[in-house]
N, C-alpha and C positions, 0 to 999 in steps of 0.2 A: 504493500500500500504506500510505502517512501517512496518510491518510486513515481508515483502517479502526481504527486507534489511538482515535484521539482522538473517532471516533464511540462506539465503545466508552466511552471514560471519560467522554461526555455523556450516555448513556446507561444508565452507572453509577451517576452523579450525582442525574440524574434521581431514577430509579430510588431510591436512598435520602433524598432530599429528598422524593419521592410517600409513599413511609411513612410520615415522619414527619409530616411534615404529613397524613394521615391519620389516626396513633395519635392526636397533638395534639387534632384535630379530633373525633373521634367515642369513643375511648376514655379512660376517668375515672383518673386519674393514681391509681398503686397498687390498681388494681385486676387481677385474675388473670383472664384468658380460655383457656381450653384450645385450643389448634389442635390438636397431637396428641398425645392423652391419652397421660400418662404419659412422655413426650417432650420437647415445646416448649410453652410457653405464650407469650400475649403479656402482657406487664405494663406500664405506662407508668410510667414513672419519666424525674424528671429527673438529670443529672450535672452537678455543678460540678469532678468529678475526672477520673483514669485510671479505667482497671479497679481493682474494690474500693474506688473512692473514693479511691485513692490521691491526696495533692497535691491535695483540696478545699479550691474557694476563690480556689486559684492560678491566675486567670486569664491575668495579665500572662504567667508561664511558658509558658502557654498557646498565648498568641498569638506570641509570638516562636520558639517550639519550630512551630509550625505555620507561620510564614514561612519559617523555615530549612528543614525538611522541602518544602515546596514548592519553593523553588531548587533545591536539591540534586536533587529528582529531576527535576524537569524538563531541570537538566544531562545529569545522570548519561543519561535518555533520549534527547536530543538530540548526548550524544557515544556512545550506544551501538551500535554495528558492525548496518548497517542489516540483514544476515541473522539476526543471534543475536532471533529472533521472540519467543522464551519469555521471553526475558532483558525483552524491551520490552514483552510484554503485563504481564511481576510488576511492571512501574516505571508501566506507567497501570495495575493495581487498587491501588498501594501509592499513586499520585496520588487516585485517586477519594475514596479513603476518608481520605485526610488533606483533600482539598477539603470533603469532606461530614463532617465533623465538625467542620473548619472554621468553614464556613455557618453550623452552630448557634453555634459558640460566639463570631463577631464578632456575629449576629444578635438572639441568644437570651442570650448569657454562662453556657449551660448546650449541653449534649447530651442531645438526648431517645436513649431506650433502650427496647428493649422485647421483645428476647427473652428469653426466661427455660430455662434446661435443665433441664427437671423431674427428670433423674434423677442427678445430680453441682450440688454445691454450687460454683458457677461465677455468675461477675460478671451481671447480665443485661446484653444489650449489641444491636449495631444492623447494619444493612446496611454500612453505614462500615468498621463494625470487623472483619466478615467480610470486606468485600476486603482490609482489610491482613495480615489473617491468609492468604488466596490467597495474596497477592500477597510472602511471606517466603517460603512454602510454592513455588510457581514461581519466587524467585530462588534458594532451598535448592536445588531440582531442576536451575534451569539450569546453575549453580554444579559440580554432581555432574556434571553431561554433560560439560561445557566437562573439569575434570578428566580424567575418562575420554579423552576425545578426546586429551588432549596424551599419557597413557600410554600411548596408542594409537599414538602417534605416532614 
């Protein structure tokens, strides 16, 4: 069942590392493409920040906020109770997408981005950044269970 983890978060990886090096590749930096009108668009833009730009620039914070995040979860998955599943699928999408925004920013010292939400005034942002959004979203939920269960008890 380890196994199935960590195919997952290479596969994750992949998977957002294949984007972006495809937006890079074939899509003109600030430019708008509709995938689904009135929806999503794809736009390529680089980030030197957070979401909004926050902390542009601050690379060093960067890189060390993104080692510690790394340790931590990999602990945090490696001491977690090998049944609690949900609990260890939220800690590899919360790994993937700190790996993969990683990548860019030792490789690049940016993050490429390029979703855009046509219909709310929202960061545009990346594969990366939707597993970490999962993967808070499934440790919020397993968190709720786990709760439940000791009420339950």
């Amino acid at each position: 069942m380890q196994l199935i983890y960590w195919l997952l978060f290479v596969v994750l990886v992949a998977g957002d590392q294949g984007l972006k090096y495809y937006v890079t590749n074939h899509i003109v930096p600030m430019t708008v493409h509709d995938f689904i009108p009135g929806l999503l668009s794809i736009t390529h833009i680089t980030n030197t920040g957070a979401a909004w730009s926050m902390l542009e620039g601050k690379m060093f914070f960067f890189y060390l906020v993104t080692i510690i995040a790394v340790v931590v979860l990999v602990y945090l998955f490696v001491k977690a109770d090998k049944k609690d599943y949900l609990y260890r699928f939220s800690l590899i999408f919360l790994l993937a997408g700190t790996i993969g925004n990683g990548i860019d920013r030792f490789t690049r010292r940016f993050v490429v981005d390029m979703f855009n939400l046509d219909f709310i005034n929202f960061p545009i942002f990346n594969l990366a950044d939707t597993y970490i959004t999962i993967g808070v979203i499934l440790i919020v939920v397993s968190l709720i269970i786990q709760v439940a269960g000791e009420k339950n008890n």
